[in-house]
Rosetta silent file (secondary structure, phi, psi, omega in degrees, C-alpha in Angstrom):
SEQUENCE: XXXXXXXXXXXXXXXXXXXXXXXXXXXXXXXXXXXXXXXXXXXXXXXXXXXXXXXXXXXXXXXXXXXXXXXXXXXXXXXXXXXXXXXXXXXXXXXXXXXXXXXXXXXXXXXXXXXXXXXXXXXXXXXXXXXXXXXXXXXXXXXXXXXXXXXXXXXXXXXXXXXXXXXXXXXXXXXXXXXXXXXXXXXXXXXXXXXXXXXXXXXXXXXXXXXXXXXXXXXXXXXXXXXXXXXXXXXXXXXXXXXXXXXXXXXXXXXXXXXXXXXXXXXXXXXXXXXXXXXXXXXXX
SCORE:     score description
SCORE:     0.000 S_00000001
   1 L     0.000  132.254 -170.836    0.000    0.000    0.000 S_00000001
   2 L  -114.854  141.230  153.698    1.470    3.378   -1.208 S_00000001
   3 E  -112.931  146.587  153.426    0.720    7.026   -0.091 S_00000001
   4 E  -133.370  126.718  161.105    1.703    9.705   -2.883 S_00000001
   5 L  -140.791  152.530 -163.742    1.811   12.564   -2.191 S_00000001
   6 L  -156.348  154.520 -166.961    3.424   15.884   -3.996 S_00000001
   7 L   -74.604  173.667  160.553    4.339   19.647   -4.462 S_00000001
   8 L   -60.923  -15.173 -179.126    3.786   21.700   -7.455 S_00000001
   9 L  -126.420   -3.836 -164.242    7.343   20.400   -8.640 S_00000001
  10 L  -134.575  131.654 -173.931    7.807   16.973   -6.595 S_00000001
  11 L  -105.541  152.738 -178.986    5.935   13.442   -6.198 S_00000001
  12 L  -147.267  135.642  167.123    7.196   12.023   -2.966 S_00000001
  13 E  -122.592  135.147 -172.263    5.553    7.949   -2.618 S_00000001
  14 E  -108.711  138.938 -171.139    5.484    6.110    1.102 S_00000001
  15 L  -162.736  167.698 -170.125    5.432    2.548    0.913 S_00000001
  16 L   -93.851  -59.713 -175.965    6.414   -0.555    3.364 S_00000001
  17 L   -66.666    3.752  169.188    8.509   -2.025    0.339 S_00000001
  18 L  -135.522 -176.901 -161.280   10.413    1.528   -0.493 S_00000001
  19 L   -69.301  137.577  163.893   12.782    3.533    1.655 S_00000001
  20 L   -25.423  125.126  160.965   12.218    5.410    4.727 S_00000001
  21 L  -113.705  129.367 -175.952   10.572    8.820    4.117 S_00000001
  22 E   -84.463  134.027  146.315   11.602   11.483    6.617 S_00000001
  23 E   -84.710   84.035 -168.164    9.153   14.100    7.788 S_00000001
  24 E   -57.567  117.122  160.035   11.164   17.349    9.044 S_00000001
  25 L   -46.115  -42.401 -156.851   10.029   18.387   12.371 S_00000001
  26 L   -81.506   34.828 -171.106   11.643   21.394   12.672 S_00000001
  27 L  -110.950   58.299 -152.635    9.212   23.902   11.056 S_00000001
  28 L  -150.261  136.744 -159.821    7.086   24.035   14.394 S_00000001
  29 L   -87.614  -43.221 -177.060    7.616   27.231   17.318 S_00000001
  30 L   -68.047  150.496 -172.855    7.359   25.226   20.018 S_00000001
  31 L    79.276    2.839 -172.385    9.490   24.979   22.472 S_00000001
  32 L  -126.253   88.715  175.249   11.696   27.082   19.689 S_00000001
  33 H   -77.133   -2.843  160.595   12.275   30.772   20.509 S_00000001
  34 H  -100.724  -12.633  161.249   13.678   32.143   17.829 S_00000001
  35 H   -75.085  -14.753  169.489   11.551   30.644   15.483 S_00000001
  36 H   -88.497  -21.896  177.123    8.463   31.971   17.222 S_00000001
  37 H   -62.438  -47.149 -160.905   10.004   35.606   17.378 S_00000001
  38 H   -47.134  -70.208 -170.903   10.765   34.907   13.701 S_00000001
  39 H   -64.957  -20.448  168.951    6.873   34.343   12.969 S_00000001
  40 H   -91.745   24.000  158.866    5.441   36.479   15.268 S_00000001
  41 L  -123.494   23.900 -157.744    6.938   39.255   13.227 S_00000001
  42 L    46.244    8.301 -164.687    6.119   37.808   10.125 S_00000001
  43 L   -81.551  127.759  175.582    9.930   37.368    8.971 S_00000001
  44 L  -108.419   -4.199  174.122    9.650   33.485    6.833 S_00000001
  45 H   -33.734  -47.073 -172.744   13.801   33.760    6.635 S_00000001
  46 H   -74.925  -44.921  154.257   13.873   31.297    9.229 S_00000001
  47 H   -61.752  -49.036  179.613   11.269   29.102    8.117 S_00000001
  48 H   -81.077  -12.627  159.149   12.972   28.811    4.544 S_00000001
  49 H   -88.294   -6.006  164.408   16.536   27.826    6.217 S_00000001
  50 H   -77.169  -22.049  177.960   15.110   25.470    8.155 S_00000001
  51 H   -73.769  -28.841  163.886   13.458   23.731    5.299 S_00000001
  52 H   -55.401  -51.924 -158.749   16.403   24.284    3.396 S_00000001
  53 H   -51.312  -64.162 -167.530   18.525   22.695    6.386 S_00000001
  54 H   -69.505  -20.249  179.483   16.380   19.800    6.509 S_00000001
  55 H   -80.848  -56.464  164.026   15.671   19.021    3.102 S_00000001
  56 H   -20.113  -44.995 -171.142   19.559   19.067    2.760 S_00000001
  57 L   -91.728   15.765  176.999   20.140   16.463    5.586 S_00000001
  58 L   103.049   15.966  157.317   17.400   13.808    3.715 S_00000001
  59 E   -77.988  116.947 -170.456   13.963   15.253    4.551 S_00000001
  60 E  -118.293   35.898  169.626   11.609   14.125    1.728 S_00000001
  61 E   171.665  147.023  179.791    8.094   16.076    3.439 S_00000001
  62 E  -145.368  132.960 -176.048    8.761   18.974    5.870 S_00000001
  63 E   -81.195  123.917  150.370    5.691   19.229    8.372 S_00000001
  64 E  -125.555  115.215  165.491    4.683   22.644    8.949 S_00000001
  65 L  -109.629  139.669 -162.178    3.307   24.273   12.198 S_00000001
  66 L  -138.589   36.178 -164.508    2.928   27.549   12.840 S_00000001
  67 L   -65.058  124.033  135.323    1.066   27.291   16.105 S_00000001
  68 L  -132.787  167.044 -158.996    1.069   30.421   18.196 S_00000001
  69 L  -106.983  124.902  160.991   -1.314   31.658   20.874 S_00000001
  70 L   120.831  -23.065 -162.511   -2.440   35.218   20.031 S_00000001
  71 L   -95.249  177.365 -175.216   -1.298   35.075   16.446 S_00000001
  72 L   -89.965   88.413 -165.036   -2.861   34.931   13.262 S_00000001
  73 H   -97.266   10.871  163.964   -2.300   31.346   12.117 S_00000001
  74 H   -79.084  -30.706  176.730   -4.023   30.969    9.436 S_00000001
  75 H   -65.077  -49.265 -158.650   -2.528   33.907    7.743 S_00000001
  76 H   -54.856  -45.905  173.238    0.530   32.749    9.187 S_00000001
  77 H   -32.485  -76.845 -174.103   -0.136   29.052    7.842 S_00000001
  78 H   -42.976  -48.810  147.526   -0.793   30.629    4.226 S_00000001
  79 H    -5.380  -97.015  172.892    2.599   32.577    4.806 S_00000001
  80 H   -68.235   -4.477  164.213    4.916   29.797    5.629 S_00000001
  81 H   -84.153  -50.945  155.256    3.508   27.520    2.684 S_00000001
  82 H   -20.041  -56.759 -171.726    4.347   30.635    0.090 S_00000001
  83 H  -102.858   44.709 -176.561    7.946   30.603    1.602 S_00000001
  84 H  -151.800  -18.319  173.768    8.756   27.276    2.287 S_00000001
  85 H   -71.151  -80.726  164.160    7.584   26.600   -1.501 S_00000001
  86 L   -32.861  -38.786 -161.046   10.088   29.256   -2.762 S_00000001
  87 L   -67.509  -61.907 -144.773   12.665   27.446   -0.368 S_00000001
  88 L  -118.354  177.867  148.324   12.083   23.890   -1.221 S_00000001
  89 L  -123.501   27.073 -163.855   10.459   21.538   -3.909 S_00000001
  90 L  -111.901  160.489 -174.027    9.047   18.898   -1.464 S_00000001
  91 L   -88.062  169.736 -147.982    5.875   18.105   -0.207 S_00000001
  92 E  -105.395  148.844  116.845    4.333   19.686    2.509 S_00000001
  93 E  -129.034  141.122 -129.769    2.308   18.611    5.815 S_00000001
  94 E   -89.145  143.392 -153.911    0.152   21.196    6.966 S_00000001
  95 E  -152.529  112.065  167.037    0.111   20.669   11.037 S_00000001
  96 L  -169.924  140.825  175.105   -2.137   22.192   12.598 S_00000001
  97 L   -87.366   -1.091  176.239   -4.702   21.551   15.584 S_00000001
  98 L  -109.771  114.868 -172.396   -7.231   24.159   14.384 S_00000001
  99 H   -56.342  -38.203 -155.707   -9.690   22.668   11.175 S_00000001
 100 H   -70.307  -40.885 -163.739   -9.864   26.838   10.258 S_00000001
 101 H   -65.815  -42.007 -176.880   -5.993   26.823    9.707 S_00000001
 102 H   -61.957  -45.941  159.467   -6.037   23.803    7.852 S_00000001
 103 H   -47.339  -53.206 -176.756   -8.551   24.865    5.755 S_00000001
 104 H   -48.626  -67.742  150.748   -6.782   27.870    5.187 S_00000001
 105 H   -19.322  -73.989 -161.498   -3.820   25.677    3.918 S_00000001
 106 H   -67.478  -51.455  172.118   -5.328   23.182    2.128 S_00000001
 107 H   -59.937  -46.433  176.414   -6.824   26.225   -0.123 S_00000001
 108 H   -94.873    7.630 -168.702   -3.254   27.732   -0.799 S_00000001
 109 L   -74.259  129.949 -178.315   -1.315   24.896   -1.252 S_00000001
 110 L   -94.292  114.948  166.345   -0.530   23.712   -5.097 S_00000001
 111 L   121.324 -162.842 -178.408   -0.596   19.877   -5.105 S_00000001
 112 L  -120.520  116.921 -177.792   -2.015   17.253   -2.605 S_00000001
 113 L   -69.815  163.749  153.127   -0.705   17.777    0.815 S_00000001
 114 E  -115.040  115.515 -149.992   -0.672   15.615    3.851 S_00000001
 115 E   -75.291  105.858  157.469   -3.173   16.750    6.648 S_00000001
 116 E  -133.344  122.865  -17.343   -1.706   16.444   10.306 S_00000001
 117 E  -151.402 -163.644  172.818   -4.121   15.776   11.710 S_00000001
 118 E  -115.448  177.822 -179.734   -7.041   13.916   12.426 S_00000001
 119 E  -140.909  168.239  164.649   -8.303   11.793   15.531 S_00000001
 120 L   -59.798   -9.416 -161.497  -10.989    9.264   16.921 S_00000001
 121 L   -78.285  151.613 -169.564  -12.685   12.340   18.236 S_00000001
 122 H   -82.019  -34.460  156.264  -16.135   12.923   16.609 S_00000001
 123 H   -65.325  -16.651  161.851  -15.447   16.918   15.964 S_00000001
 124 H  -103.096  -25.184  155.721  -12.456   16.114   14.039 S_00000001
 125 H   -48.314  -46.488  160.772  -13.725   13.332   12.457 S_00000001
 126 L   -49.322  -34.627 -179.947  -16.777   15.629   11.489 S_00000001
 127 L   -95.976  -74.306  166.199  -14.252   18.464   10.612 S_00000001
 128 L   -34.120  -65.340 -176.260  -11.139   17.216    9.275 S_00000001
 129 H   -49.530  -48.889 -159.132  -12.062   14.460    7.310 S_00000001
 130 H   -81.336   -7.722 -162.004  -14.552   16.345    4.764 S_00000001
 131 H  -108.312  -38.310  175.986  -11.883   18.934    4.379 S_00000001
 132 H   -67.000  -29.466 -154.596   -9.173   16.447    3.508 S_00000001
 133 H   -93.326  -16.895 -178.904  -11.607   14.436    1.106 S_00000001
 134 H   -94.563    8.378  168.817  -12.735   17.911   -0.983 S_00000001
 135 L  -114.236   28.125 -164.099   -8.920   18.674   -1.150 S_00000001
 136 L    26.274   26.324  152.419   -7.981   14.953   -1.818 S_00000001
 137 L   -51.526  138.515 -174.332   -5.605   15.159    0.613 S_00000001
 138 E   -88.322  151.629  172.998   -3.813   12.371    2.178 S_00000001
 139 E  -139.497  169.958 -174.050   -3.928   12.391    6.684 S_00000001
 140 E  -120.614  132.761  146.535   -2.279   11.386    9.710 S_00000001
 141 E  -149.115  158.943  104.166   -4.131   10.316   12.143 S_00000001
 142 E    77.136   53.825  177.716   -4.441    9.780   15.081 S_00000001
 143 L  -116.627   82.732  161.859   -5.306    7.161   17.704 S_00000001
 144 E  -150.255  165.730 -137.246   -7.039    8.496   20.484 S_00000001
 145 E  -135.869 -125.099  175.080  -10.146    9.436   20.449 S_00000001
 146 L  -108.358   20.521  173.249  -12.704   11.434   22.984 S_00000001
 147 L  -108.560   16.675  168.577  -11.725    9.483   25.912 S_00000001
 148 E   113.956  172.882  169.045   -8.345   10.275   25.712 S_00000001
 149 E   -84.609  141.307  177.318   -5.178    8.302   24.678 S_00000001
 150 L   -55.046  169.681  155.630   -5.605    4.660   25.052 S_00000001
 151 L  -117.706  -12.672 -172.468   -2.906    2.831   26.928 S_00000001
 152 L   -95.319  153.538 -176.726   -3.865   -0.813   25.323 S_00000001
 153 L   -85.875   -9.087  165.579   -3.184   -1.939   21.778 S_00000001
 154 L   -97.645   21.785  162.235   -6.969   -2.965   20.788 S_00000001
 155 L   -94.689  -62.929 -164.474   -8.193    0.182   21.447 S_00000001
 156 H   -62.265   -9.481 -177.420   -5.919    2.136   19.221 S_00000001
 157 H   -87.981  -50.644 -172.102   -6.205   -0.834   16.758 S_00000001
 158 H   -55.820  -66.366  164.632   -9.883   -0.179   17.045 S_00000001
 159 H   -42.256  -43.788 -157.283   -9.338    3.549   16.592 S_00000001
 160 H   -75.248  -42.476  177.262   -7.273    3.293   13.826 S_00000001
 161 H   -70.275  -24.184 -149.647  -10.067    1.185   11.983 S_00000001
 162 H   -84.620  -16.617  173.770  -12.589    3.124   13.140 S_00000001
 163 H   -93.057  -28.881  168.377  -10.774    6.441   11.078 S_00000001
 164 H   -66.371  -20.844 -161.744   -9.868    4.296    8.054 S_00000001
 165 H   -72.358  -51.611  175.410  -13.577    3.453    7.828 S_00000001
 166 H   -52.211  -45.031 -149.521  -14.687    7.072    8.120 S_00000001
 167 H   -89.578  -44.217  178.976  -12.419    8.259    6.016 S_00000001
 168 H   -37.051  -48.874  135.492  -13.008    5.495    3.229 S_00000001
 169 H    -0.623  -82.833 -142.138  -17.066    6.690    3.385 S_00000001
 170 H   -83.118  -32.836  168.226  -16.166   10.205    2.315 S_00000001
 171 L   149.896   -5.752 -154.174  -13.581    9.115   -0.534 S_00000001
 172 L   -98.783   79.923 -158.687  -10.439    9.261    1.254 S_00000001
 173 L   -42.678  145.283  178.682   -8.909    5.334    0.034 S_00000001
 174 H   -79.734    7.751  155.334   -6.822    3.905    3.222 S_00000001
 175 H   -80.059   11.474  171.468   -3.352    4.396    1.186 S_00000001
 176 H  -118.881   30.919  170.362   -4.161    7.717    2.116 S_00000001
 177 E  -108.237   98.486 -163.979   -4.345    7.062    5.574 S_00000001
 178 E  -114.505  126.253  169.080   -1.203    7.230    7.621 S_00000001
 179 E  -111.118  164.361  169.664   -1.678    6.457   11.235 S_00000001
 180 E  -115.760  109.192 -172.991    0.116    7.358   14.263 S_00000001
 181 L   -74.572   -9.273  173.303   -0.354    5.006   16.958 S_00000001
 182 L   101.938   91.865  146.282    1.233    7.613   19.706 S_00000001
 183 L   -58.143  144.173  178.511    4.394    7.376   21.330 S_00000001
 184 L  -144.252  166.098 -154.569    4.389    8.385   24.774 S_00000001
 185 L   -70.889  141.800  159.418    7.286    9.177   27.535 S_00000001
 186 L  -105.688   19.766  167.965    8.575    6.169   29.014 S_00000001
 187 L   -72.051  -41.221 -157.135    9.733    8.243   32.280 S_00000001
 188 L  -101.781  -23.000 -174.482    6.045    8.461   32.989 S_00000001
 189 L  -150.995  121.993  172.233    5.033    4.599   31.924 S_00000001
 190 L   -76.974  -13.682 -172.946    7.739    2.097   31.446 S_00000001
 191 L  -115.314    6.713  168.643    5.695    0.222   29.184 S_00000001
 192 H   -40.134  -64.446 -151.108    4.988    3.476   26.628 S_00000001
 193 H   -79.989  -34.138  167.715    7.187    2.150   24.219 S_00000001
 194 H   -79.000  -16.193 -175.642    6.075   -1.300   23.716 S_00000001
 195 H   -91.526  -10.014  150.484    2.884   -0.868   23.737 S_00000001
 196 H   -74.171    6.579 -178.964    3.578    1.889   20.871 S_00000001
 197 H   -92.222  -63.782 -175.235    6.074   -1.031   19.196 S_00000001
 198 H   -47.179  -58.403 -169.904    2.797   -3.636   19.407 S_00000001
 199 H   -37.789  -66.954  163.665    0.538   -0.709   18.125 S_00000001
 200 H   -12.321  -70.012 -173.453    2.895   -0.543   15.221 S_00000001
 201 H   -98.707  -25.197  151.215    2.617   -3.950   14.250 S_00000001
 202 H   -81.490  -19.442  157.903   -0.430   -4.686   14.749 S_00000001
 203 H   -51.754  -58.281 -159.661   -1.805   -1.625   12.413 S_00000001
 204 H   -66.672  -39.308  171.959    0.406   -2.834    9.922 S_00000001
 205 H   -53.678  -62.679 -174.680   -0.904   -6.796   10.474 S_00000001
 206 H   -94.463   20.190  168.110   -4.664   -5.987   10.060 S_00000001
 207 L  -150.105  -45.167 -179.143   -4.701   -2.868    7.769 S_00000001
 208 L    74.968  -35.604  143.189   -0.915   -2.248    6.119 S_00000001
 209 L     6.524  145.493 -170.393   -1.048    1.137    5.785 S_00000001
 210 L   -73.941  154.091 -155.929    1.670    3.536    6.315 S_00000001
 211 E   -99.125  101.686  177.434    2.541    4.067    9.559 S_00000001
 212 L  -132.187  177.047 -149.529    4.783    7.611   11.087 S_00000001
 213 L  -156.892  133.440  147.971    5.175    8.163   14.672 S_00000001
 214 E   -55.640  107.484 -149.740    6.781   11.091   17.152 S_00000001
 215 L  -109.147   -5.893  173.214    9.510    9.034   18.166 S_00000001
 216 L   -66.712  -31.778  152.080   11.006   12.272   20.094 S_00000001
 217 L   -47.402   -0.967 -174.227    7.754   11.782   22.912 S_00000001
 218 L  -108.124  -22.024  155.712    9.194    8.386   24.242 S_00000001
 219 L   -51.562  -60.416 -125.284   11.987   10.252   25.589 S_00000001
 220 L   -75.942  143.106  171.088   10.980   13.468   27.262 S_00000001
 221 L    98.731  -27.189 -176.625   12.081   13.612   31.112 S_00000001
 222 L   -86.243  177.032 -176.636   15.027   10.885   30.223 S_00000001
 223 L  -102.341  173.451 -175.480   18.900   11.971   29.904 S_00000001
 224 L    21.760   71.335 -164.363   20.867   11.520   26.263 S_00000001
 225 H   -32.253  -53.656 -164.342   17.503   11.972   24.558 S_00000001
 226 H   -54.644  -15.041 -178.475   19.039   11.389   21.570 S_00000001
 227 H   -70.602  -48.318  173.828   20.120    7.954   21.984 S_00000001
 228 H   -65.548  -56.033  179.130   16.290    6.780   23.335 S_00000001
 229 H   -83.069  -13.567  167.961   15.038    7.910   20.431 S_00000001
 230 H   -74.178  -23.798  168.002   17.249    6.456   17.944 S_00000001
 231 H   -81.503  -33.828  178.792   17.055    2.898   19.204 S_00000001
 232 H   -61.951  -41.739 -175.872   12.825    3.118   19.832 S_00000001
 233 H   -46.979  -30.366 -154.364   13.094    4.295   15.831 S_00000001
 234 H   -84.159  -38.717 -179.121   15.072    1.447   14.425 S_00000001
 235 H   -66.955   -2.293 -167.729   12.465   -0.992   16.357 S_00000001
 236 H   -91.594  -29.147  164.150    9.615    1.077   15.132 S_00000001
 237 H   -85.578  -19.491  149.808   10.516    0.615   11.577 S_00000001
 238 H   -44.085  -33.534  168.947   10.447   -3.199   11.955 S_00000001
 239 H   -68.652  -33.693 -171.531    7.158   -3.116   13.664 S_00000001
 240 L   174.053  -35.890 -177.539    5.632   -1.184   10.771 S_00000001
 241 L   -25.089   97.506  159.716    7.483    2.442   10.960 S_00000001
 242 L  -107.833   16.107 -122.738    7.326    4.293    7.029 S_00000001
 243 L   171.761   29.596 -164.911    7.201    7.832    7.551 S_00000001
 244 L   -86.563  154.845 -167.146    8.621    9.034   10.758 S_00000001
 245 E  -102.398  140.841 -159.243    8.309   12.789   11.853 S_00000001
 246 E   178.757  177.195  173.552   11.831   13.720   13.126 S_00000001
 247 L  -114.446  116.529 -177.481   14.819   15.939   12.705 S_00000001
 248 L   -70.549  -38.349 -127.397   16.941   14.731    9.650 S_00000001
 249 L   -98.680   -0.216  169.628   19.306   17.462   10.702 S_00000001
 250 L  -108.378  129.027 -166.604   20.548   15.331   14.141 S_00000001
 251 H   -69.951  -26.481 -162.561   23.153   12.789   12.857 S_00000001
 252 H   -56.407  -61.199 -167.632   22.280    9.771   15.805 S_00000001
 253 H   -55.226  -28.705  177.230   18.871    9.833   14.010 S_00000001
 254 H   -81.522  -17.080  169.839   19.634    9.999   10.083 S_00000001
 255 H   -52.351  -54.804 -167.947   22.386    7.440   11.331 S_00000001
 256 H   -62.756  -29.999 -161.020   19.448    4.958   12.630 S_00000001
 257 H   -99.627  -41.449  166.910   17.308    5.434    9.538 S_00000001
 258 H   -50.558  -37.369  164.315   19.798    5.123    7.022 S_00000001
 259 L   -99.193   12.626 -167.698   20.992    2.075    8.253 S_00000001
 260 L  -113.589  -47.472 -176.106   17.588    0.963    9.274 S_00000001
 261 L  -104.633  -15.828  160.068   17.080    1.181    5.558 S_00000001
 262 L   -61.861  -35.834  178.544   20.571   -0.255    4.496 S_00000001
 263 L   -66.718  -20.473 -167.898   19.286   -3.524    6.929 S_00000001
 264 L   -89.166   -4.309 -173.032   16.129   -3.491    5.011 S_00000001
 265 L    69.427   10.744  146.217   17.340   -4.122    1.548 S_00000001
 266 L   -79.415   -3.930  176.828   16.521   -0.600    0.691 S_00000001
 267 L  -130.755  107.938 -159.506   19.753    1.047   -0.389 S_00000001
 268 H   -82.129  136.752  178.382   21.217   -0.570   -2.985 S_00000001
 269 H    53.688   36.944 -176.197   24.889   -1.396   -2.588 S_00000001
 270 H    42.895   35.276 -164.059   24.753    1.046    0.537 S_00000001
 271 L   -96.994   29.097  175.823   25.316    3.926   -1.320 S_00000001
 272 L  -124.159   -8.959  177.503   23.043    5.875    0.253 S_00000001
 273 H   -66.860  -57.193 -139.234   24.227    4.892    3.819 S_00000001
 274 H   -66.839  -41.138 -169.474   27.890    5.692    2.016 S_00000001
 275 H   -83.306  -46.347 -175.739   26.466    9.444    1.087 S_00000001
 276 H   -44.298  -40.109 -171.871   24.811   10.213    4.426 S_00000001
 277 L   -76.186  -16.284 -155.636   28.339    9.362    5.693 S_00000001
 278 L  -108.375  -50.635 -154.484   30.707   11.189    3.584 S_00000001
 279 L   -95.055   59.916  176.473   28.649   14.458    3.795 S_00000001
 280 L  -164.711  -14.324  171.674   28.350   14.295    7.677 S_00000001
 281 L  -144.180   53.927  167.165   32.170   13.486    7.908 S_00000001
 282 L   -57.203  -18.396 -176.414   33.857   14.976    4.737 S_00000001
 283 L   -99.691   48.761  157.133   37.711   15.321    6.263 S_00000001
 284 L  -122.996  -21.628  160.732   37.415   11.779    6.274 S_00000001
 285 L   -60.370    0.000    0.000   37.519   11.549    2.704 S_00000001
């Protein structure tokens, strides 16, 4: 099962059976203060080098959020797709927890986007979905629903059907369904991470559909972040992991994925491991 999805200049396809596609994180304020001064002054400088940055280090979709409290984010939304367009030629997905914003998006955007996102909840189901299916967008969603995140794997298996279903109804085919079963800290639940490993593989066992995940949540609260999340990724693409939303631009992680897809019979004659390597260590040539 394939998602395609693509820019006014770029087709980008997600598949179990093709190569890891990265989704750059780092187009998002929080927790990032100079990128929210950057936006709450309207300056997009910052926003086109990071999409620059990231497309550079092997990001083939750069997520964009432009969440701020007070601001205008739909304009802003409309904004940072305009300049992130000039910037790049990859496709976009529009991130946003507000339906208006999305909307907003979805309307300037040239090509078919990827929606993040939707949920089991019955107002975004009600919202989202109808908005993704008259802009034939492909979405991430979701599995929790209006009770909250699940902590067991046949509720979110349950969710996850219960959003392919919906969205199949309105037109939206389930290779255009990418879900995110939810990572969550394992500081706070020691058992976060497997039962987001199990989700994983059990989406992919009873639906196959592409899969992407925060894999930076399974950390937060732990020491050498970076480390936690590079070992939950490489099991997360065995369980089912095609798509993960991340920062190409930190080496542990494009280390994990590269070679995650060199293990996989995806990089032929490793030459893509070989490139990752050279341009991340060049005086070693």
């Amino acid at each position: 099962m394939r998602t395609k999805i693509w820019s006014a200049k770029q087709e980008v396809e997600i598949g179990r059976d093709l190569p890891l596609v990265i989704i750059g994180e780092r187009i998002n304020p929080t927790g990032r203060k100079r990128l929210a001064a950057a936006l709450e002054q309207g300056d997009m400088g910052l926003v086109q080098e990071e999409a620059r940055r990231q497309v550079q280090a092997g990001a083939r979709v750069l997520d964009v959020n432009v969440g701020l409290s007070g601001a205008d984010e739909a304009g802003l939304m409309v904004e940072a797709i305009a300049a992130v367009g000039e910037a790049v030629d990859v496709p976009l997905c529009l991130d946003s927890a507000r339906p208006d914003v999305l909307a907003a998006g979805l309307a300037a955007y040239s090509g078919k986007a990827l929606v993040n996102s939707v949920n089991g909840e019955e107002a975004k189901l009600a919202e989202v979905l109808p908005m993704a299916a008259a802009h034939r967008a492909a979405v991430v969603a979701l599995t929790m629903d209006d009770r909250g995140i699940p902590t067991d794997v046949p509720t979110r298996l349950a969710i996850a059907e219960k959003i392919i279903n919906r969205a199949d109804k309105l037109g939206i085919p389930p290779e255009d369904v990418i879900i995110d079963p939810l990572a969550m800290s394992v500081a706070a639940d020691d058992q976060a991470g497997l039962t987001a490993l199990h989700a994983l593989a059990a989406i992919r066992h009873e639906f196959g559909v592409n899969q992407t995940i925060g894999a930076s949540n399974v950390s937060f609260g732990l020491p050498d972040r970076r480390a936690v999340n590079s070992v939950f990724l490489a099991m997360a693409v065995v369980a089912g992991l095609t798509c993960p939303i991340t920062d190409p631009t930190v080496w542990e992680i494009k280390r994990t994925l590269v070679i995650a897809d060199l293990m996989r019979g995806h990089d032929e004659f490793g030459m893509n491991y070989i490139t990752a390597y050279r341009s991340q260590f060049p005086e070693e040539d």
